[in-house]
N, C-alpha and C positions, 0 to 999 in steps of 0.2 A: 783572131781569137780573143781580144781582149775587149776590141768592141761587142763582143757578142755577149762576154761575160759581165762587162759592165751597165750592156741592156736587159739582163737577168737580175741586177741587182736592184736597177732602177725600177724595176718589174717587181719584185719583191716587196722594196721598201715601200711604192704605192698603195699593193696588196694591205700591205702590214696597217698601213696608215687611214686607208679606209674601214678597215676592222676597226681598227681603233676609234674614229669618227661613230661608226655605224654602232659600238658597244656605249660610248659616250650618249649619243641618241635616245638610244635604249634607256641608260640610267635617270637621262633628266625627263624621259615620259613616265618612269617609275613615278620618281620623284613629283612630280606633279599628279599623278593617280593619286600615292598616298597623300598629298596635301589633300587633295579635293574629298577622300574618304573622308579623315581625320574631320576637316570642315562641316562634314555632315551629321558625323558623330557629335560635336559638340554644337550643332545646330538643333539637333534631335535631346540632348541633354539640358540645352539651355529652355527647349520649347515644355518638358518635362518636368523642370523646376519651375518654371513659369505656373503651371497648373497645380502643381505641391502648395505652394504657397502663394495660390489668388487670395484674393477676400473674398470671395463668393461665403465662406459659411464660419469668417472667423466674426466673433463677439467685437461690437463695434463699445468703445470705452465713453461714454457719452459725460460729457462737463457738469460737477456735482446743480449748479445752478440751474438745469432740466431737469432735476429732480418730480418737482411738484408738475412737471407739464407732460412729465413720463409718466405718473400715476393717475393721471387724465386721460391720456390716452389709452393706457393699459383695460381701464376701466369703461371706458366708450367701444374697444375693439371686442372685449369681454376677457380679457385675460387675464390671468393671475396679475395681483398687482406684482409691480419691481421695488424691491426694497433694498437701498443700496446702503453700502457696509462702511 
């Protein structure tokens, strides 16, 4: 009888211990899900910022000394001249 019951425990404690492996499993594939979300998120945020603040349509600050070669060309394109402050 004592063998039988110490094959029930040994049977248990297995049981138990695979649960435990198999729930550990589980948590480090979470854990890596939300890494790889997170990842995307802040892929899609950096790619977002990126385009907020290109230069495509900011005011380029051009060197007082193109002055006189800015009002040449303003004037050869037809545009208003540039009169800087």
């Amino acid at each position: 009888m004592h063998t039988s019951n110490t094959t029930s425990n040994i049977i248990i404690i297995m049981i138990v211990i695979k649960i435990i492996i198999l729930s550990m499993s589980i948590i480090i594939i979470s854990i890596i899900i939300i890494s790889i979300i997170i990842s995307i998120i802040i892929s899609i945020i950096i790619i977002q910022n990126a385009k907020v603040y290109s230069t495509r349509y900011s005011q380029a600050v051009t060197h007082p000394s193109t002055n006189r070669a800015r009002r040449c060309l303003t004037s050869v394109i037809g545009r208003e001249p540039v009169f800087s402050t």
